[in-house]
TORBA-452524 format. One line per field, with one value per residue (C-alpha): residue in three letters; residue number from 1; x, y, z. Coordinates in nm, 3 decimals, decimal comma. Layout:
REM TORBA-452524
zamar: c(ALA  ...)
fimar: c(NUM  ...)
east: c(X  ...)
north: c(Y  ...)
up: c(Z  ...)
END
This chain:
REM TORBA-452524
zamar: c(UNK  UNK  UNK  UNK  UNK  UNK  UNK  UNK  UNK  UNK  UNK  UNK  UNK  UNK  UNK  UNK  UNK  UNK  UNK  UNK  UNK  UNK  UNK  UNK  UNK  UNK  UNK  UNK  UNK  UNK  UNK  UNK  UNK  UNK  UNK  UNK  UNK  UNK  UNK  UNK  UNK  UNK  UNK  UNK  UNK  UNK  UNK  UNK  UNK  UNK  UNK  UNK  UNK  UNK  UNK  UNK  UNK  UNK  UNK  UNK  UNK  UNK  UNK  UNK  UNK  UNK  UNK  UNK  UNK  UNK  UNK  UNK  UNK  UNK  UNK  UNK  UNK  UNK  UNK  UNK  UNK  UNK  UNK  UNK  UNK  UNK  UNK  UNK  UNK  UNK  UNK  UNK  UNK  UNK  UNK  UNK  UNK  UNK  UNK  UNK  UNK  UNK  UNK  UNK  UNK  UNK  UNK  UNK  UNK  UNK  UNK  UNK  UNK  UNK  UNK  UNK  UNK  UNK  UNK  UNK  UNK  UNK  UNK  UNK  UNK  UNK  UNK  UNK  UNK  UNK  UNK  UNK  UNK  UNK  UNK  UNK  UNK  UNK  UNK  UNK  UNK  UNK  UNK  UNK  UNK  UNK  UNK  UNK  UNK  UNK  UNK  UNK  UNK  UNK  UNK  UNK  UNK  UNK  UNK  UNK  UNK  UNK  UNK  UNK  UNK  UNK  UNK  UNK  UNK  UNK  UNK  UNK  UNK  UNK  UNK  UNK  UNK  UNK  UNK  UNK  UNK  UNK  UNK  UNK  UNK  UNK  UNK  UNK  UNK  UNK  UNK  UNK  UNK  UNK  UNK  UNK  UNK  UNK  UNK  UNK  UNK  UNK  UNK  UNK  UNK  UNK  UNK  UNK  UNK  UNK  UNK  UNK  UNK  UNK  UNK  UNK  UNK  UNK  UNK  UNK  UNK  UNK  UNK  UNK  UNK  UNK  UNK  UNK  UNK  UNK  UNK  UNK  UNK  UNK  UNK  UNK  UNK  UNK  UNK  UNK  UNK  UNK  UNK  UNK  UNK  UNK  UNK  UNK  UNK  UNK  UNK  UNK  UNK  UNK  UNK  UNK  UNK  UNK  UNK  UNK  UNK  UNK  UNK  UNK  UNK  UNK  UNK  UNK  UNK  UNK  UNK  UNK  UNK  UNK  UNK  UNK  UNK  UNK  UNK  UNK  UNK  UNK  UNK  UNK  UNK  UNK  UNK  UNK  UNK  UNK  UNK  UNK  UNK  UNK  UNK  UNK  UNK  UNK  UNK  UNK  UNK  UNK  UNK  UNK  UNK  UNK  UNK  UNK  UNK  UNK  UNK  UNK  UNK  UNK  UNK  UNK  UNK  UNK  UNK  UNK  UNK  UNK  UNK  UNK  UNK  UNK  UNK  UNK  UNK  UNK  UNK  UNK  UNK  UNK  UNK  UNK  UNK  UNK  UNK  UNK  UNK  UNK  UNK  UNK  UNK  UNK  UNK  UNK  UNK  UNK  UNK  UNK  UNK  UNK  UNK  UNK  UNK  UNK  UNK  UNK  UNK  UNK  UNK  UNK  UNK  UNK  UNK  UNK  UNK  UNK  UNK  UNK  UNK  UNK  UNK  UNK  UNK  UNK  UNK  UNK  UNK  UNK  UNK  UNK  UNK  UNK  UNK  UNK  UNK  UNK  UNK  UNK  UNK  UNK  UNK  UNK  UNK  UNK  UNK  UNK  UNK  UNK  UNK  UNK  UNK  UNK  UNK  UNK  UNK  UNK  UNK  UNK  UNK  UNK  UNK  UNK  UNK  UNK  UNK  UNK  UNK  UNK  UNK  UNK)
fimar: c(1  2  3  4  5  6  7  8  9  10  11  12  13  14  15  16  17  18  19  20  21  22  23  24  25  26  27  28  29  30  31  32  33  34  35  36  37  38  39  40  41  42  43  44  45  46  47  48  49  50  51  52  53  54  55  56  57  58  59  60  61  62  63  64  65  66  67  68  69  70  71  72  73  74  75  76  77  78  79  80  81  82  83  84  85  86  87  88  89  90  91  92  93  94  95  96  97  98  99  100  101  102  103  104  105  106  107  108  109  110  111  112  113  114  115  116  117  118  119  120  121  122  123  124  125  126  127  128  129  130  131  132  133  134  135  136  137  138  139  140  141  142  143  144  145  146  147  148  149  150  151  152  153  154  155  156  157  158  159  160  161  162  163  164  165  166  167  168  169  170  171  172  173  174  175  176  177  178  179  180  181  182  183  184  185  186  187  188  189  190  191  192  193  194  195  196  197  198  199  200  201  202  203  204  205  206  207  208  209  210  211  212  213  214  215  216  217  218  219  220  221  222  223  224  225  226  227  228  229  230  231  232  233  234  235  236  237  238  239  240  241  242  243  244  245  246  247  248  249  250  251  252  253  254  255  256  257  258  259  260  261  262  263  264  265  266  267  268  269  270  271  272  273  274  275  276  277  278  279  280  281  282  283  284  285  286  287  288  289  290  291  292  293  294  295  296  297  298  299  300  301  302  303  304  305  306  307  308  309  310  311  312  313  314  315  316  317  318  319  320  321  322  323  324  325  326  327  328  329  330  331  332  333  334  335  336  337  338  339  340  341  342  343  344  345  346  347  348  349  350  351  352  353  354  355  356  357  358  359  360  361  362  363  364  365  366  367  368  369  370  371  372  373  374  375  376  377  378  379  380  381  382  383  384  385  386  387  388  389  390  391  392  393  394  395  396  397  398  399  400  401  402  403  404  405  406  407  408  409  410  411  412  413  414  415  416  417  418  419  420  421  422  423  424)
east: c(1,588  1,282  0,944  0,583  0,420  0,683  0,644  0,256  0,210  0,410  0,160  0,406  0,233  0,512  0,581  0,478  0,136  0,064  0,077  -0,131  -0,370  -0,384  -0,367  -0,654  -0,931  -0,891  -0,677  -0,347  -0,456  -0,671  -0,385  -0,187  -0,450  -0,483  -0,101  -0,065  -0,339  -0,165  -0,481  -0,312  0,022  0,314  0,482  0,799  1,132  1,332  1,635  1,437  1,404  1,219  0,904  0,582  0,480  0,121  -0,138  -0,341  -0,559  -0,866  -1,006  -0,818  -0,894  -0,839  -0,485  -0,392  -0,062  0,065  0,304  0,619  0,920  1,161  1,162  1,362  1,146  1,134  1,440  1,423  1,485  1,415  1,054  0,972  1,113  0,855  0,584  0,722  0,598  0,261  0,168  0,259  0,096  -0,217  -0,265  -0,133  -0,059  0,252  0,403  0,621  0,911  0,887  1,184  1,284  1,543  1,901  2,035  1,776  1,985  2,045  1,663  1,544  1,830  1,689  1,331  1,374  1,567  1,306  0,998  0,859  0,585  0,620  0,806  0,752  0,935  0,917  1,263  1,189  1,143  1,579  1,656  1,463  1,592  1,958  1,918  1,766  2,018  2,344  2,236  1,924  1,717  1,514  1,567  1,939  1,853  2,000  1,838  2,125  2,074  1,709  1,818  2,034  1,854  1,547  1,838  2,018  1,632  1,508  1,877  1,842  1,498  1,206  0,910  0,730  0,857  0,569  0,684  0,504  0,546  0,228  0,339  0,405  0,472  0,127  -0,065  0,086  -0,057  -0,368  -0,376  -0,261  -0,518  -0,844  -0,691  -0,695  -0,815  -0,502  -0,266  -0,083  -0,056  0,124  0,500  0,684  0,402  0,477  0,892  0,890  0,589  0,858  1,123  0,933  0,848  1,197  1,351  1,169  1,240  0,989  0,962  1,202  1,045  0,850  1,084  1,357  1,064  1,215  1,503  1,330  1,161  1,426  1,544  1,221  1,266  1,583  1,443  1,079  1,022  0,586  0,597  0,300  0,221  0,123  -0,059  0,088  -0,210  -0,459  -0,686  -0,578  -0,962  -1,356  -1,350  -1,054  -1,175  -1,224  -1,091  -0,901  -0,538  -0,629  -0,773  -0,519  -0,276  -0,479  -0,499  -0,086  -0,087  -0,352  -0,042  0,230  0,057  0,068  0,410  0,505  0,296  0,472  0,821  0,735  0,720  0,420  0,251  -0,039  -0,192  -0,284  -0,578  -0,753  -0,747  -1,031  -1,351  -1,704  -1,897  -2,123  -1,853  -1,636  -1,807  -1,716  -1,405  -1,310  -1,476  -1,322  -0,957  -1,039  -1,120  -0,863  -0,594  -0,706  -0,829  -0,457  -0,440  -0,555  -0,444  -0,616  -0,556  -0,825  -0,976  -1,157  -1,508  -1,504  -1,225  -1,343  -1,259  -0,930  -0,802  -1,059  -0,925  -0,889  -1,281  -1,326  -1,085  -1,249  -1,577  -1,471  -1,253  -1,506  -1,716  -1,420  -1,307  -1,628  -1,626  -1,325  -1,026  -0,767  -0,546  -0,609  -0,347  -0,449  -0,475  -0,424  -0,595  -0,260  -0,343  -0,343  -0,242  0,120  0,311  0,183  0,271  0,253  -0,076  -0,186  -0,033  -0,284  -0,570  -0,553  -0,424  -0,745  -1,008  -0,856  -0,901  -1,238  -1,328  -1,152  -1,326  -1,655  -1,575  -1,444  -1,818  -2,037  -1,855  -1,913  -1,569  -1,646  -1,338  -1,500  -1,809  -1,669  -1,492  -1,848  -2,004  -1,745  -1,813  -2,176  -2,129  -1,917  -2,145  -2,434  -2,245  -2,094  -1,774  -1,514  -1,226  -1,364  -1,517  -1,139  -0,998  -1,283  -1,217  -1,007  -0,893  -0,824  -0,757  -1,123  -1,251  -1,074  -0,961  -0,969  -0,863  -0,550  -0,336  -0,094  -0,163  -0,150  0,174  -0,042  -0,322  -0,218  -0,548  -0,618  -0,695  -0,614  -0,228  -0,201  -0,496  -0,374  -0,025  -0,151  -0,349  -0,046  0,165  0,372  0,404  0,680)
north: c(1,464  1,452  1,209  1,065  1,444  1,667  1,487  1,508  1,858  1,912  1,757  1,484  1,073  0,838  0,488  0,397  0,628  0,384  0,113  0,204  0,274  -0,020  -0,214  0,011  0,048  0,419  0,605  0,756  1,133  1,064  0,891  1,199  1,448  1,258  1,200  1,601  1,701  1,454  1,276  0,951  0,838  0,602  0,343  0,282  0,396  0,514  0,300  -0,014  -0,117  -0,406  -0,327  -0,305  0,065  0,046  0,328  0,453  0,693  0,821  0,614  0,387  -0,004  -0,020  -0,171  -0,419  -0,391  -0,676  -0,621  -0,858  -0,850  -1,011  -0,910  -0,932  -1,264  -1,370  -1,306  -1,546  -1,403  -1,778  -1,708  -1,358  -1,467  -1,763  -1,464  -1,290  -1,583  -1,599  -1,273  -1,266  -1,556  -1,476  -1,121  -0,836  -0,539  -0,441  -0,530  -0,348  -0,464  -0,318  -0,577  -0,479  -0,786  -0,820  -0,695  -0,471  -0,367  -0,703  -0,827  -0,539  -0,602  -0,956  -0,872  -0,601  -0,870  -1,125  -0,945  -0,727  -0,576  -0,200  -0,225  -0,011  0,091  0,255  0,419  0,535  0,191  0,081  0,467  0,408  0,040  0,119  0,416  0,232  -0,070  0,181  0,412  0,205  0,591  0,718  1,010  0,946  0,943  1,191  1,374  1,275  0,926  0,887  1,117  0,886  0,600  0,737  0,801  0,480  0,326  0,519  0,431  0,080  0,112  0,131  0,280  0,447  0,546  0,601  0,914  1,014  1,408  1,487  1,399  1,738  1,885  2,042  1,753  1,550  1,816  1,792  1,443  1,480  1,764  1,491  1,157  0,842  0,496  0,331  0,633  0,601  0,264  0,319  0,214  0,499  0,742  0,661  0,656  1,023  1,117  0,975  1,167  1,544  1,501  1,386  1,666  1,970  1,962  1,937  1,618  1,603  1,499  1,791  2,084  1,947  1,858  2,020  1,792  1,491  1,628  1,642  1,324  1,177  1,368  1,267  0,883  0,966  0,776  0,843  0,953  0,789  1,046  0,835  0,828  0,802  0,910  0,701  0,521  0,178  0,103  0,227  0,472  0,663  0,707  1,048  1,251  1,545  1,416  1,224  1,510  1,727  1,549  1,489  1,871  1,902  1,601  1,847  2,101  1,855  1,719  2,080  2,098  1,774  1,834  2,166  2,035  1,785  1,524  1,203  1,196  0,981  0,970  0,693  0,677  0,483  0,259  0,110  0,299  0,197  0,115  0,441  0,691  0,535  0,730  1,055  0,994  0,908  1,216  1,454  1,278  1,368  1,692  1,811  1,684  1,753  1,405  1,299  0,914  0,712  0,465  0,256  0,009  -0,181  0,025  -0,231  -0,185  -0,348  -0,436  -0,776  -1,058  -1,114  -1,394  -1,264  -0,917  -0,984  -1,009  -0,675  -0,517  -0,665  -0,491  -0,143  -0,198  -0,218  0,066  0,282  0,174  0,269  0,589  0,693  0,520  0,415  0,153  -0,090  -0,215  -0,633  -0,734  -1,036  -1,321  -1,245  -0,849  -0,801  -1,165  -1,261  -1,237  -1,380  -1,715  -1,775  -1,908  -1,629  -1,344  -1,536  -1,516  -1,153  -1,079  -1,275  -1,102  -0,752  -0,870  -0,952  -0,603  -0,386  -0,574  -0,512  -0,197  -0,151  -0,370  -0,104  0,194  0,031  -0,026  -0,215  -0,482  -0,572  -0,617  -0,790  -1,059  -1,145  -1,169  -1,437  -1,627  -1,644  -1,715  -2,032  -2,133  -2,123  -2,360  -2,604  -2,521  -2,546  -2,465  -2,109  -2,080  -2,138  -1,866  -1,646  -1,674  -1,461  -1,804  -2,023  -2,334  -2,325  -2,552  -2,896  -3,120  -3,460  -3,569  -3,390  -3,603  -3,346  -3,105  -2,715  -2,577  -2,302  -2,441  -2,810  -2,887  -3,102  -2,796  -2,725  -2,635  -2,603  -2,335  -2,113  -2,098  -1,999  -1,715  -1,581  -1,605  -1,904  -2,166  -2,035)
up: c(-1,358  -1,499  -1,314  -1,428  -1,338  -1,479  -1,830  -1,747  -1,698  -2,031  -2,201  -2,250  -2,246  -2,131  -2,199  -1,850  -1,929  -2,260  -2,090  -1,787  -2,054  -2,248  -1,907  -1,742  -1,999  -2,061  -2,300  -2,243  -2,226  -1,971  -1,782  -1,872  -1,731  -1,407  -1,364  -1,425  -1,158  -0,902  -0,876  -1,034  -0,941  -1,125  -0,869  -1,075  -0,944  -1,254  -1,179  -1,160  -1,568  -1,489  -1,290  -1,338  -1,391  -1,151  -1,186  -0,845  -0,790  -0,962  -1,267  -1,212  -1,085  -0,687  -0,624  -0,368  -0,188  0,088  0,337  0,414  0,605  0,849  1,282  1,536  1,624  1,262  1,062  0,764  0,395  0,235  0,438  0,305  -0,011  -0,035  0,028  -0,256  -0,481  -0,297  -0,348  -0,706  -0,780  -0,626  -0,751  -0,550  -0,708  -0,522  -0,200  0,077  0,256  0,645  0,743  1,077  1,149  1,091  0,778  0,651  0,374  0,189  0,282  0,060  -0,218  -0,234  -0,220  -0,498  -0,780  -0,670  -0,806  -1,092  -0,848  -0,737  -0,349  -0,127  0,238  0,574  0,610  0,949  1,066  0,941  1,057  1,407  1,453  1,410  1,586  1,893  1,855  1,869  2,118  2,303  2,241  1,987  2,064  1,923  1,570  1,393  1,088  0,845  0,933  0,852  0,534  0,415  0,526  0,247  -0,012  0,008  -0,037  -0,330  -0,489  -0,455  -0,634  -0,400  -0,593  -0,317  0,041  0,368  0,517  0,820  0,759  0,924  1,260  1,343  1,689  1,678  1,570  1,853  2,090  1,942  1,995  2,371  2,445  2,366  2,484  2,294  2,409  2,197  2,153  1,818  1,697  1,362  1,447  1,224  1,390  1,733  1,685  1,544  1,857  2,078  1,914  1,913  2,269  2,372  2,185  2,169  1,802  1,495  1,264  1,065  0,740  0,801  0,921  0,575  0,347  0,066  0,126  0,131  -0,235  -0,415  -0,284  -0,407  -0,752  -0,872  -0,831  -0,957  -0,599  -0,477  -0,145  0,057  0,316  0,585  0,861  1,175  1,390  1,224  1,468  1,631  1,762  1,691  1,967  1,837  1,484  1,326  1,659  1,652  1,581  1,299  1,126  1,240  1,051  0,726  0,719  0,736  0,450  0,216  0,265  0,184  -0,140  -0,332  -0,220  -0,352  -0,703  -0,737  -0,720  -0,938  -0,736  -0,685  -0,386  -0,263  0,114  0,333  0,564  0,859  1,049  1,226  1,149  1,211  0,897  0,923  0,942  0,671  0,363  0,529  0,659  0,290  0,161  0,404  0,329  -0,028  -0,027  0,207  0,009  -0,329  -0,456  -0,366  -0,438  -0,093  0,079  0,323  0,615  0,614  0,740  0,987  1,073  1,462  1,691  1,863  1,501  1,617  1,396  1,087  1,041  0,686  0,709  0,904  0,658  0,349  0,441  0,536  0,226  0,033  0,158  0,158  -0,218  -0,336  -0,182  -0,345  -0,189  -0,433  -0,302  -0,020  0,208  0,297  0,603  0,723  0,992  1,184  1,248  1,628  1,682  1,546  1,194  0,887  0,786  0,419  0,422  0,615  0,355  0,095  0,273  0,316  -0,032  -0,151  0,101  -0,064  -0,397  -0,353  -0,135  -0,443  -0,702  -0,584  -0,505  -0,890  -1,027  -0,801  -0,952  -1,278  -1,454  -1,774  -1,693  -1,369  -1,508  -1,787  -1,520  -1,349  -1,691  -1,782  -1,476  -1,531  -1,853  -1,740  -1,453  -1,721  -1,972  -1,682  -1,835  -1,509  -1,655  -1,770  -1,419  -1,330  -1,496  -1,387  -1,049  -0,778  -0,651  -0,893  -0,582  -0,454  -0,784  -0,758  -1,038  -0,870  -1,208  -1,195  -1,004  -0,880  -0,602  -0,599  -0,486  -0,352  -0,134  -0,148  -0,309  -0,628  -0,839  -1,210  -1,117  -1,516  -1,570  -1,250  -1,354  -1,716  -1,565  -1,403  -1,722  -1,521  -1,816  -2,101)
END
C-alpha cells in the first residue's frame, strides 16, 4: 500500500498534490518536494473518497483545526453534529472528534459521513475510557486493545490519529525529577503517565512503534505526535519534560518518514509571549521541520472565559515563527464544554491569528484578501466588504429581512452561504 510520501519520494505528483497546488498558490513540484522531505503532510485517509485532501506544513497557508465531541456529561450526537455545520461554515480547515461519551464508535461513523473536512482522533482516549469503564483501572488496558482501537479508527477513515509516543518512561522521570506546578494536563498524556508508573512497563506506542507504522501505512493515516507533556500554565513552559519529549518526537519523525509513513508534531501549551519564538524554533529543529501543531499556545493563564483571545495571540506569534497548524481554542477552555456559539468564536479568533500570521510572512493570497477589503471599504461597496471578511455576520443587512442561521443577526445570509459554496 502505497501513501502521499512514498509516491513523493518517487518523484511521483499525486492527484491530492495538484490540487494542493492549485488550492495553495504554489506549483505541484514544490508540493512534491515538501511532501518527500516530510516537511509537508496530506490529511486524507485513502479509504475516505470524499474528503478534502488538506496540505500542512511548510509553504503552506496555516490551517485551522476545531475540536468536537460528546462526554460523559454531554452525550448528544444531534449537538456535535450541529458543530459539524458551524465549523464548516465558518472556515475551519479540519476538525477532530475526541468523543469520550457513550458509543464512541457510531459518534465518529456519524461525524465522518457528515463532513468533507479531514477528522482527526485520540484513540487513547476510546482505548483508556473502555478500559477504565470494564475494569475501573488504567492500568488494565491492554496493548491489543489500544492496537485495535487505532486500527478500527484509521479503517473507518480518520485522516490523522494524536499518538502520544513521546511519553516515554524516561521522559516521565524527567518530568518527576524538576516538579511541575500543573503536572501533565494533556488527557491521553496523563492516561499513558498513569499507565508506565502503574506498570513498570514502557509506552506502548513507543516500545511497538513499528506496529503502529504500518498500521498508519496501509491507511496513508498522518500520525500527529503529540504532546502529552506540554505545559498546562506559564510557569511550566519550556522545562525539562517538555523538551524531553520533543527530543523522543525528533526520533519518531525519521522513523515514520523512512517507513513511508506522514508524520507531523504538536506543541505547547501555555507559553509566555517572549519565549514563544524559541520554543517554536527549537521544536523545529529537533524534529526536522516536521509539520507543527499548536494549542494555542496561550500567552497568560488568568482570561478565563477569553482563551480564544490568549490563544489567538500566541497563535499568531507562534504561526509566524514557523508553526503550521493551529488548534482553536475556545471561550470555554478551563471553564466548561463548548456550546455551539462558543466552537465559532474560537474557530474565528484562529482564523484571524493564522491569517496574519500568513499576511506577515507575505503569502500573496493573504495579501491579496486585505487588498480586496480595502479595495471595498474605499468604494463603499458592502457586499464586497462581505465577502472579504473572516466573518461574514459582523456587517448587517437590515434590508434583508431574514436573519442569519449563524449569529442570528440581519446579515447578508445570501452572500455568506455563496462564499461557502452553500447555494446549488
Amino acid at each position: 500500500m502505497t501513501t502521499q510520501i512514498i509516491e513523493a519520494k518517487k518523484g511521483n505528483i499525486t492527484e491530492e498534490m495538484k490540487y494542493i497546488a492549485l488550492k495553495e498558490g504554489v506549483t505541484p513540484e514544490f508540493v512534491r518536494e515538501k511532501v518527500a522531505q516530510g516537511r509537508v503532510v496530506i490529511l486524507k485517509n485513502n479509504r475516505r473518497e470524499n474528503v478534502i485532501p488538506t496540505a500542512v506544513g511548510e509553504g503552506m497557508t496555516v490551517k485551522i483545526n476545531a475540536n468536537i465531541g460528546t462526554s460523559m456529561e454531554r452525550s448528544n450526537v444531534e449537538q456535535e453534529l450541529e458543530k459539524v455545520r458551524i465549523i464548516e461554515a465558518t472556515g475551519a480547515d479540519v476538525l477532530m472528534d475526541l468523543s469520550t461519551g457513550s458509543d464512541i464508535d457510531g459518534t465518529r461513523k456519524q461525524i465522518i459521513a457528515a463532513t468533507k473536512l479531514p477528522i482527526g482522533t485520540v484513540p487513547m482516549y476510546q482505548a483508556g475510557k473502555e478500559a477504565i469503564d470494564e475494569y475501573k483501572d488504567i492500568s488494565k488496558l491492554s496493548k491489543e486493545k489500544l492496537f485495535s482501537d487505532i486500527r478500527k479508527q484509521c479503517e473507518d477513515g480518520i485522516d490523522f490519529i494524536t499518538v502520544h509516543c513521546g511519553v516515554t518512561k524516561f521522559v516521565v522521570e524527567q518530568m518527576e525529577k524538576q516538579g511541575r506546578i500543573m503536572d501533565i494536563v494533556s488527557r491521553g498524556g496523563a492516561m499513558l503517565a498513569a499507565w508506565i508508573k502503574a506498570t513498570g512497563k514502557e509506552n506502548p506506542l513507543y516500545e511497538y512503534y513499528d506496529e503502529l507504522l504500518e498500521i498508519a501505512r496501509e491507511y496513508d493515516c498522518t500520525l500527529s505526535l503529540g504532546d502529552g507533556l506540554r505545559p498546562g500554565c506559564i510557569a511550566d513552559a519550556g522545562d525539562r519534560g517538555q523538551v524531553a519529549e520533543t527530543i523522543v518526537l525528533g526520533e519518531l519523525v525519521k522513523r515514520a518518514r523512512d517507513f513511508g509513513v506522514q508524520a507531523m508534531v504538536e506543541g505547547p501549551g501555555h507559553v509566555p509571549l517572549n519565549k514563544i519564538p524559541a520554543m517554536i524554533e527549537t521544536a523545529k529543529v529537533l524534529t526536522d521541520y516536521a509539520p507543527l501543531y499548536v494549542l494555542g499556545p496561550l500567552v497568560t493563564d488568568i482570561a478565563p472565559g477569553y482563551d480564544h483571545i490568549t490563544s489567538a495571540i500566541g497563535g499568531t506569534l507562534a504561526a509566524y515563527h514557523g508553526a503550521d497548524f493551529l488548534c482553536y481554542v475556545t471561550p470555554a477552555e478551563h471553564i466548561g464544554l463548548p456550546d455551539a456559539k462558543q466552537v465559532r468564536e474560537g474557530i474565528i479568533a484562529s482564523k484571524i491569528a493564522a491569517h496574519a500570521a500568513d499576511l506577515a510572512k507575505g503569502n500573496k493570497q493573504a495579501y491579496k484578501m486585505d487588498l480586496d477589503m480595502a479595495i471595498a471599504r474605499k468604494n463603499l461597496d458592502w457586499n464586497a466588504q462581505r465577502a472579504a471578511a473572516i466573518d461574514k455576520c459582523t456587517l448587517e443587512d437590515i434590508d434583508n429581512g431574514e436573519p442569519c442561521t449563524m449569529c442570528g443577526k440581519y446579515c447578508s445570509v445570501k452572500v455568506f452561504k455563496e462564499y461557502f459554496n452553500e447555494c446549488k
